[in-house]
LUMSE-681647 format. One record per residue (C-alpha): residue number from 1; x, y, z. Coordinates in steps of 0.5 Angstrom, whole numbers, plus 2048, in hexadecimal, padded with zeros to 3 digits. Each point is the difference from the previous one (the first is absolute). Layout:
N
{k:NUM, x:X, y:Y, z:Z}
...
This chain:
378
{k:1, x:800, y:800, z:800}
{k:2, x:803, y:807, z:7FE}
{k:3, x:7FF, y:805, z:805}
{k:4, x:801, y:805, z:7FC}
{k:5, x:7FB, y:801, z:7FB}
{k:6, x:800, y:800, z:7F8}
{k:7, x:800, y:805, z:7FB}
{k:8, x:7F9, y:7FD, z:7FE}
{k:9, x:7FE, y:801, z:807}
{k:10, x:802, y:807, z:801}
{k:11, x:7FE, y:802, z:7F9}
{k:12, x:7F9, y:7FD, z:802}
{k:13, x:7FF, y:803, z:806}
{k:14, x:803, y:807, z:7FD}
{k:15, x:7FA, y:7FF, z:7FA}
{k:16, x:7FA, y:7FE, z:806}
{k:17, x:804, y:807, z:804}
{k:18, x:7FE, y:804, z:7FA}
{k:19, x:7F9, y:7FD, z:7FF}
{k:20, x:7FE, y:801, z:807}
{k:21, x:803, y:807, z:800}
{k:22, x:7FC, y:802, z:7FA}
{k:23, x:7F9, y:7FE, z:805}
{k:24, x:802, y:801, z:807}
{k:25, x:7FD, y:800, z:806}
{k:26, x:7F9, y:802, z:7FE}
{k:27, x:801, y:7FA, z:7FA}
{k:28, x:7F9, y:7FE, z:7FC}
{k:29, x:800, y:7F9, z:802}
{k:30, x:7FD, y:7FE, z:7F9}
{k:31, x:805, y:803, z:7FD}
{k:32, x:806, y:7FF, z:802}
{k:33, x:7FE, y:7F8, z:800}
{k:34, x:7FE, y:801, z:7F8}
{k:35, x:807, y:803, z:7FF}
{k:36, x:805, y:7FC, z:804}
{k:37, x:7FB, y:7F9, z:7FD}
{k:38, x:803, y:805, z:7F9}
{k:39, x:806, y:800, z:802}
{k:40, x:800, y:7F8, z:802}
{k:41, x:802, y:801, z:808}
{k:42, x:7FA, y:7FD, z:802}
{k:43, x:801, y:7F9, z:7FC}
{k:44, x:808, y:801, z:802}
{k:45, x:800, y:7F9, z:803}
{k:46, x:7FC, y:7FD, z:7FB}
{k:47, x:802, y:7FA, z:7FB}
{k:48, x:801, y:803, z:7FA}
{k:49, x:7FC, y:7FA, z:7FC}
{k:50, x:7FA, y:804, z:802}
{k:51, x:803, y:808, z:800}
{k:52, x:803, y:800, z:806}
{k:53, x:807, y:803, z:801}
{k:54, x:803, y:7F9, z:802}
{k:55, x:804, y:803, z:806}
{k:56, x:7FD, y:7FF, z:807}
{k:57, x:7FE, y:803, z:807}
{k:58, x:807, y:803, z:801}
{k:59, x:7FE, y:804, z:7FA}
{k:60, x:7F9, y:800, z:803}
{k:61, x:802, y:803, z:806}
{k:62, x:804, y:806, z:7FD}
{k:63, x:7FA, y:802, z:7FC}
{k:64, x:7FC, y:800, z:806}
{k:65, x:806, y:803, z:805}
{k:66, x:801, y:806, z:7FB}
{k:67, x:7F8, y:802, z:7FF}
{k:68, x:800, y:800, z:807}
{k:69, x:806, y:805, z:801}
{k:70, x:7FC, y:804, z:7FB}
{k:71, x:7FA, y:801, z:805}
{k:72, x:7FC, y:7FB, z:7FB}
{k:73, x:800, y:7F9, z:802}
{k:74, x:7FB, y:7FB, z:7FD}
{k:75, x:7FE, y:7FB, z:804}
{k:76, x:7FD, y:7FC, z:7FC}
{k:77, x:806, y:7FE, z:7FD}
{k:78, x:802, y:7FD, z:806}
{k:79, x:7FA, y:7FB, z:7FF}
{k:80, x:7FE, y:800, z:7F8}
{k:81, x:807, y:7FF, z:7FD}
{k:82, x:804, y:7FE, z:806}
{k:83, x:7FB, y:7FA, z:804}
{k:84, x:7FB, y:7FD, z:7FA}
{k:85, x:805, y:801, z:7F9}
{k:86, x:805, y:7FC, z:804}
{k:87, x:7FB, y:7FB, z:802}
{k:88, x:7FE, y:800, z:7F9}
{k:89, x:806, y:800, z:7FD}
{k:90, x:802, y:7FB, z:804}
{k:91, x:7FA, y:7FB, z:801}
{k:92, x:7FB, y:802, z:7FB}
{k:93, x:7FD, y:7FB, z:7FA}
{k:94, x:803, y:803, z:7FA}
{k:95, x:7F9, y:803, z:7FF}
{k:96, x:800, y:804, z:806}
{k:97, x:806, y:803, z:7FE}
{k:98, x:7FE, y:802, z:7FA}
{k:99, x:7FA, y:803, z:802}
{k:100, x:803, y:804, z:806}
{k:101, x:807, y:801, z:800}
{k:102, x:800, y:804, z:7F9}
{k:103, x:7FB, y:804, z:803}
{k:104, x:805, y:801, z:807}
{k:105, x:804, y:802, z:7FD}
{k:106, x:7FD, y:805, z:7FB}
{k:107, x:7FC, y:803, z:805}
{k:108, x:7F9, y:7FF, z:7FD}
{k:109, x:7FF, y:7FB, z:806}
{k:110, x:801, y:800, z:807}
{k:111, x:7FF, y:7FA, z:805}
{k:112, x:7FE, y:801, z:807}
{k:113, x:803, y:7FB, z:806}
{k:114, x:7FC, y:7FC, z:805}
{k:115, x:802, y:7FD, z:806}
{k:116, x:7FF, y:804, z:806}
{k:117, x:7F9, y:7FE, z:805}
{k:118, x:7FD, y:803, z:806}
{k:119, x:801, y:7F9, z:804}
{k:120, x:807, y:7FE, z:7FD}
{k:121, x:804, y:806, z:800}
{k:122, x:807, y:7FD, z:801}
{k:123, x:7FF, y:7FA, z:800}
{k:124, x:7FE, y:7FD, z:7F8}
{k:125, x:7FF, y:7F9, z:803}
{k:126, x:7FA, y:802, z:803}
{k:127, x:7FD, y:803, z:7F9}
{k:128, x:7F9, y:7FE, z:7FF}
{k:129, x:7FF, y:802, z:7F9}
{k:130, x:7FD, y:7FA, z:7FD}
{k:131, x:800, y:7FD, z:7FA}
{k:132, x:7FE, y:7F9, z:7FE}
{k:133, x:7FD, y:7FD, z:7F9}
{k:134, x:7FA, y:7FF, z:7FD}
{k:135, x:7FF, y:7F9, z:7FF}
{k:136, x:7FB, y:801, z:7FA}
{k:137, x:804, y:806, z:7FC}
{k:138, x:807, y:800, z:803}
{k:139, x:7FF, y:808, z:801}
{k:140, x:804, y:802, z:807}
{k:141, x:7FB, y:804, z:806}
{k:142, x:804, y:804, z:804}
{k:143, x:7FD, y:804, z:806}
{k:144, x:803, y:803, z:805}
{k:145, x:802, y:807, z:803}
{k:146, x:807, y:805, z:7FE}
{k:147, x:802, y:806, z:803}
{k:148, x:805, y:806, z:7FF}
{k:149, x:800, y:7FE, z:7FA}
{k:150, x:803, y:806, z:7FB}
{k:151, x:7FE, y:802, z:7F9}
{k:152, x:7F9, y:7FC, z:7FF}
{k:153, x:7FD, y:805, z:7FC}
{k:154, x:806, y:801, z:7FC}
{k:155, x:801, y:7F9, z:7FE}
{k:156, x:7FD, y:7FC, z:7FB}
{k:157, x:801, y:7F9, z:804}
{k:158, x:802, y:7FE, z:807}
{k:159, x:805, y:7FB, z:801}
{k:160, x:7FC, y:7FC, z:806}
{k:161, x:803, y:7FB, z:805}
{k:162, x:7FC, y:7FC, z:802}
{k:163, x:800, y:7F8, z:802}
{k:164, x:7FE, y:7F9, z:7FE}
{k:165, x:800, y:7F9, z:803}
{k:166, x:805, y:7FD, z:7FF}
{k:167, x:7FC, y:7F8, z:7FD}
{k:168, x:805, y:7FC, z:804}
{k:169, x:801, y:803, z:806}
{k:170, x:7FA, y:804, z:801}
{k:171, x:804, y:807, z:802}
{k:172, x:800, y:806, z:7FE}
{k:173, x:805, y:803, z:7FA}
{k:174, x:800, y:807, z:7FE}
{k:175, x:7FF, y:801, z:7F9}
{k:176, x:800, y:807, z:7FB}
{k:177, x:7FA, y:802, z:7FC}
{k:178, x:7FF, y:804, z:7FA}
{k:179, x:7FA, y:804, z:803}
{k:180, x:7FD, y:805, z:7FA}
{k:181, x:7FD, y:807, z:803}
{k:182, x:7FA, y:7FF, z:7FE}
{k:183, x:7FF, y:7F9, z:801}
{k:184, x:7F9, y:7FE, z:804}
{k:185, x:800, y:800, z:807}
{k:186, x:806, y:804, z:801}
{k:187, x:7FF, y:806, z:805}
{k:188, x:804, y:805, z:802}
{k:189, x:7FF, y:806, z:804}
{k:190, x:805, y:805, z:802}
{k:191, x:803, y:801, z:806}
{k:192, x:801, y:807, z:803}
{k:193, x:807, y:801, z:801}
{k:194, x:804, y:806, z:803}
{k:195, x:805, y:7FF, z:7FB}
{k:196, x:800, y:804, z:7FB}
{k:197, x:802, y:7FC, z:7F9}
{k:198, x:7FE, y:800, z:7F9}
{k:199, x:7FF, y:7F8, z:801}
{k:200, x:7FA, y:7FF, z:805}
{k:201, x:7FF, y:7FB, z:805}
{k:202, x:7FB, y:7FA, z:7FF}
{k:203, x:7FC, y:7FA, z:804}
{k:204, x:7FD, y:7FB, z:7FB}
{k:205, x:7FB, y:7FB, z:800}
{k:206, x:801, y:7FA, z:7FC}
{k:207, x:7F9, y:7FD, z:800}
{k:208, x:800, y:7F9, z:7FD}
{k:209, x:803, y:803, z:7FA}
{k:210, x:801, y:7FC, z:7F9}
{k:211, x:806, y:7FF, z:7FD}
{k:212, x:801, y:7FC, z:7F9}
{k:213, x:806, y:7FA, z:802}
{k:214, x:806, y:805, z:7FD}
{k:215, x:7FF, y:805, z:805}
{k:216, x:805, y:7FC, z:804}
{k:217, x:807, y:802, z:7FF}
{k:218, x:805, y:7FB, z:801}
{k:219, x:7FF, y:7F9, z:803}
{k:220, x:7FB, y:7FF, z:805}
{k:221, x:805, y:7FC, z:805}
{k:222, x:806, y:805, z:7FF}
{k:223, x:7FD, y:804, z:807}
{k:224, x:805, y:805, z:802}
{k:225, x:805, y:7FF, z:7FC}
{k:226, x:7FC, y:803, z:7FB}
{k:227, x:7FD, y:806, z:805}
{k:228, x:807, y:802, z:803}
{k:229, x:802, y:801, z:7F8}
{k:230, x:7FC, y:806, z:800}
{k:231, x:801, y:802, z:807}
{k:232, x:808, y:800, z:801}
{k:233, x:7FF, y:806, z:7FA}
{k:234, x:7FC, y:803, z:803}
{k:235, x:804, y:801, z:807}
{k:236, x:805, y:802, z:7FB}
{k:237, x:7FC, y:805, z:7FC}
{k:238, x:7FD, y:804, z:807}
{k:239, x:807, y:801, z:802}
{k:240, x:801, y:803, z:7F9}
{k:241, x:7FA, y:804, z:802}
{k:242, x:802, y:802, z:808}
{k:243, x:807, y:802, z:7FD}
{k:244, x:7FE, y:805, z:7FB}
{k:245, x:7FB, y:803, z:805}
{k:246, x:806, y:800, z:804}
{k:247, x:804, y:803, z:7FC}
{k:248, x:7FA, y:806, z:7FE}
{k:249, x:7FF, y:801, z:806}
{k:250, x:808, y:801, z:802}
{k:251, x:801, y:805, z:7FA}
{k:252, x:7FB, y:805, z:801}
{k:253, x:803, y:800, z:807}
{k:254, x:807, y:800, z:7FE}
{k:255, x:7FE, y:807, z:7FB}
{k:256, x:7FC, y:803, z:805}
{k:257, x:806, y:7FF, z:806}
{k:258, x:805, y:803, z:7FA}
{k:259, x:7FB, y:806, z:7FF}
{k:260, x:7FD, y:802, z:807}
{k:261, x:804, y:805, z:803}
{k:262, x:800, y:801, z:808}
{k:263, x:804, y:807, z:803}
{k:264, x:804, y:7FF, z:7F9}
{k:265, x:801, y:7F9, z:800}
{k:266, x:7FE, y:7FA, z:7FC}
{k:267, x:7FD, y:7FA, z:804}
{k:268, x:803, y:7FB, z:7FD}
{k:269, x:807, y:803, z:802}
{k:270, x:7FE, y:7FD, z:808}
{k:271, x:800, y:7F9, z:802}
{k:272, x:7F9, y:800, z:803}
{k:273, x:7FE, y:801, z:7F9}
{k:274, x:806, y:7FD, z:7FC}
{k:275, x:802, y:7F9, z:803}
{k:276, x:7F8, y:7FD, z:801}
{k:277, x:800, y:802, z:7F8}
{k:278, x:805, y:7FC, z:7FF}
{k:279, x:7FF, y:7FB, z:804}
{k:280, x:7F9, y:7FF, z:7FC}
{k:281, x:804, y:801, z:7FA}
{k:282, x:806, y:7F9, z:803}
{k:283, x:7F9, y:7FC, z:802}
{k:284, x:7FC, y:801, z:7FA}
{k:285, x:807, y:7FE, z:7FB}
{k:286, x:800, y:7F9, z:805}
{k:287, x:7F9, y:7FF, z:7FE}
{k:288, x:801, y:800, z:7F9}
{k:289, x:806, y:7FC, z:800}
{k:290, x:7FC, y:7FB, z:803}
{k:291, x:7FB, y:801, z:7FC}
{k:292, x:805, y:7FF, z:7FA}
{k:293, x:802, y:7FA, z:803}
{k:294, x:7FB, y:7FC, z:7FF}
{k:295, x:7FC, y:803, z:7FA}
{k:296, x:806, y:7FC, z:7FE}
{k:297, x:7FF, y:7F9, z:803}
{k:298, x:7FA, y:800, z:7FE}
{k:299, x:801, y:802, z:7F8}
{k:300, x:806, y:7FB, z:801}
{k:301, x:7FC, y:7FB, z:802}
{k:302, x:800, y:7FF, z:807}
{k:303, x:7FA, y:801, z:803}
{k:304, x:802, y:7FD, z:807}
{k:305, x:805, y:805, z:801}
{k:306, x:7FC, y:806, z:7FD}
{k:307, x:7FB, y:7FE, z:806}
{k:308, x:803, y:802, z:805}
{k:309, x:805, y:806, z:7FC}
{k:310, x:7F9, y:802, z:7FE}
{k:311, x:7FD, y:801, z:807}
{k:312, x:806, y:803, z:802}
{k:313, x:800, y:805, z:7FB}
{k:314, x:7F9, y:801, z:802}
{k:315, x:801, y:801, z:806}
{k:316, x:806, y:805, z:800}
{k:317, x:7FD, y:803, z:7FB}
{k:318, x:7F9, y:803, z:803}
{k:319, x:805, y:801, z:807}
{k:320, x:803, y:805, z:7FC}
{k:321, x:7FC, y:803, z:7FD}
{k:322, x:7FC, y:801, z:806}
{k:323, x:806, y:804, z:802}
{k:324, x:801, y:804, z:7FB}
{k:325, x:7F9, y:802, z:7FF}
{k:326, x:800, y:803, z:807}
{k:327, x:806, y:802, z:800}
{k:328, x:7FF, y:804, z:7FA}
{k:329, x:7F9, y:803, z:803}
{k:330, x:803, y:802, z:807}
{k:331, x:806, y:804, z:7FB}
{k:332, x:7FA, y:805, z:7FD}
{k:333, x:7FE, y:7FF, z:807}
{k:334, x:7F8, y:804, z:7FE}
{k:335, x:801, y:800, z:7FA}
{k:336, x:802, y:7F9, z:7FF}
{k:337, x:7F8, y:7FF, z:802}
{k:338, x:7FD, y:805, z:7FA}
{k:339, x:7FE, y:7FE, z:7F9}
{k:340, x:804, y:804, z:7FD}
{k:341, x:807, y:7FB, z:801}
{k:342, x:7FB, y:7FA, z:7FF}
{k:343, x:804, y:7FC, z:807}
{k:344, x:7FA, y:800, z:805}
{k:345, x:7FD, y:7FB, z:7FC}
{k:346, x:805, y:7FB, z:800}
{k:347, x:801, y:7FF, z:808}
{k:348, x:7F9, y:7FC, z:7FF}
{k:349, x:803, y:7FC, z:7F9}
{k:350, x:806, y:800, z:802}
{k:351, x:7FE, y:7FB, z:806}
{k:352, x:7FC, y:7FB, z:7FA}
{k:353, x:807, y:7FD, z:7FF}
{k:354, x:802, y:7FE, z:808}
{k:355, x:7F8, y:7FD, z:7FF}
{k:356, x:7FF, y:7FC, z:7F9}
{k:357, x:801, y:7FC, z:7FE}
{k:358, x:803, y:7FC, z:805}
{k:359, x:801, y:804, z:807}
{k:360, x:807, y:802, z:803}
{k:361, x:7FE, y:7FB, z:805}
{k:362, x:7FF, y:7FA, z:7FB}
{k:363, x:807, y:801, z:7FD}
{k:364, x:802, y:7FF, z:807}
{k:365, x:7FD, y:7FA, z:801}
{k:366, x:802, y:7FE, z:7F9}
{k:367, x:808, y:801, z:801}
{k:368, x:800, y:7FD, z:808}
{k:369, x:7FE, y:7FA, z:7FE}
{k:370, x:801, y:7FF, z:7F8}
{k:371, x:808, y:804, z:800}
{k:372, x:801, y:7FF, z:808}
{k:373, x:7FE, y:7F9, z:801}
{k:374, x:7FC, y:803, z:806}
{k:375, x:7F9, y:7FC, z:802}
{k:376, x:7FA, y:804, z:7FE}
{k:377, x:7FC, y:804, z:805}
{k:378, x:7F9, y:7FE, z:7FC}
C-alpha cells in the first residue's frame, strides 16, 4: 500500500475540488448530483463493462471527501453507488447488473438501503423483516419494518435486507432484495428530524410486499457474506464523508482565525486558537490515513482485513470530526452560530457519523473482541 497518493488520485480530488468549488455550501442537490453523474465521479467505482470508472472505493471515497470539503457532500453516495453498486457489482445476475449499474453509474437512478429497524437496532441478527416463498408462483412476501432510512423519496428502488428460512435448519439467513419505489405494500412516512440534510429520513413499512424471484440479489445461503460487502464500503465511505466535514469546517475557522484581528493582533497567532487548530488538523489526517488503508484492503480484495480497518477508520473519522466542528464553532465564537458562516448546523451533522451507521461503541465492541481476542460483553 502506498502511503503517498498517485498523481491519479491527486488529479481526481484537485478536479472534485473544482467542481465542489463552483456549488458551495448553498449547492442544488439535484444539480451538483447530475453534474458529478456527467463527470463520472459517481460510477468511479464501477466496472467499466456496465459504464462505470472500474476504479474502487478509494477513489469513491476522494470523491466524496472533496465534496464535503467543499461544503457540499452528497449522502447518497454513500448508500447508491457505494452500498447497492458494490452489491451488485459483486453478486448480481447479470441482468440486475445490466438493468442498475449503468443506471448508478450515470446518475439516472439511485437506490436507497434498508437495514435499520425499530426493535434491531445494532443487532442485524434480531432483524424481522421476513421473506418466504409463495409456493404457488415462486414470488417472494417480505414484511417487516425499517427506520432512519435515508433518500427513500429520491431512490427508485430500496435494497432491503430481509430473512428467509433456512429449509434444512429452520434458522433465519439474511437475504438482499431489490424492492421498487413504487411496489404494492411498500409504505413510508418521513421521519421529522433536527437534522438538517438534503436527504431525508424514512421509516417503512413492507406489508407483504410481492417481488418476482429475480428480486433477490445473489445467493439466497451466502447470508452475511454478501451484507458485509456492502456494509465495509459504507464505513469507509462515511468516514469520507466525516473527513470532509471536518476539513470544511477547520478551513472556515483557519480563514476567520488569520483574519480576525483583536488589539491589533490575529487569533490564530495565540496558541489557545492555533494549537487546537491544528490539533484538528493532525487528527483528521490520521483518519484519512485510516480510511485510505482499508479502501485499499477491500479494492484488494480482503474483506476480513478491510473490516476492522474500515471500522477504525470510521471510528477515527466521526471523532475527528466531532472535534474540529466544535473547535471551529468555538473559533468564531458568536459568529460560529450565525448562518452567514454555515458551522452551527454542523455541530447536529457532525454528530451522524459518532452514531451511524455503526455506534462508536459497537466499533469497541468490535475491536476487543475481534482484534484484541478479548470476551464479548454481550
Amino acid at each position: 500500500m502506498a502511503l503517498i497518493e498517485s498523481e491519479e488520485h491527486k488529479a481526481l480530488r484537485e478536479a472534485v475540488a473544482a467542481l465542489g468549488k463552483r456549488h458551495g455550501r448553498t449547492f442544488d442537490r439535484e444539480a451538483l448530483w447530475a453534474e458529478a453523474a456527467k463527470l463520472g465521479y459517481l460510477g468511479v467505482n464501477l466496472p467499466e463493462a456496465y459504464g462505470g470508472g472500474g476504479s474502487g472505493i478509494a477513489e469513491l471515497s476522494i470523491v466524496l471527501e472533496e465534496l464535503g470539503a467543499a461544503g457540499c457532500p452528497l449522502l447518497m453516495m454513500v448508500v447508491s453507488p457505494a452500498i447497492c453498486g458494490t452489491v451488485i457489482a459483486r453478486f448480481g445476475t447479470d441482468a440486475q447488473k445490466q438493468e442498475w449499474l449503468p443506471a448508478l453509474a450515470d446518475g439516472t437512478r439511485t437506490m436507497a438501503f434498508g437495514i435499520t429497524e425499530p426493535d434491531a437496532g445494532s443487532n442485524s441478527h434480531r432483524i424481522t423483516t421476513t421473506a418466504r416463498r409463495d409456493p404457488d408462483t415462486g414470488d417472494w412476501l417480505l414484511t417487516g419494518r425499517k427506520v432512519f432510512i435515508s433518500g427513500v423519496d429520491i431512490a427508485d428502488a430500496t435494497l432491503i435486507v430481509g430473512r428467509t428460512e433456512d429449509a434444512r435448519t429452520g434458522t433465519l439467513k439474511p437475504c438482499l432484495f431489490i424492492v421498487p419505489r413504487d411496489a404494492p405494500g411498500f409504505t413510508r412516512r418521513q421521519i421529522d428530524m433536527e437534522l438538517q440534510a438534503a436527504e431525508k429520513q424514512f421509516e417503512l413499512t413492507l406489508d407483504d410486499v410481492r417481488l418476482p424471484a429475480d428480486a433477490l440479489v445473489g445467493d439466497e445461503d451466502a447470508g452475511l457474506l454478501q451484507l458485509f460487502a456492502g456494509l465495509n464500503p459504507e464505513r469507509i465511505m462515511t468516514a469520507a464523508f466525516a473527513i470532509g466535514m471536518g476539513r470544511y469546517a477547520l478551513a472556515q475557522a483557519i480563514t476567520y482565525a488569520r483574519d480576525r484581528t483583536v488589539w491589533k493582533t490575529p487569533i490564530g497567532a495565540h496558541q489557545a486558537i492555533a494549537h487546537p487548530l491544528a490539533q484538528a488538523h493532525i487528527d483528521l489526517e490520521l483518519a484519512r490515513l485510516m480510511m485510505q488503508k482499508a479502501a485499499y484492503l477491500y479494492d484488494a480484495g480482503d474483506d476480513v482485513g478491510a473490516g476492522e480497518a474500515a471500522n477504525m477508520a470510521k471510528y477515527a473519522a466521526g471523532e475527528a470530526c466531532v472535534r474540529a466542528v466544535d473547535q471551529a464553532v468555538h473559533t468564531l465564537g458568536g459568529n460560529g452560530l450565525t448562518r452567514e458562516f454555515g458551522l452551527a448546523s454542523l455541530i447536529t451533522a457532525a454528530r451522524v457519523a459518532r452514531i451511524a451507521p455503526v455506534s462508536r461503541e459497537m466499533i469497541l465492541n468490535y475491536v476487543s473482541h475481534q482484534t484484541l481476542g478479548l470476551p464479548k460483553s454481550y
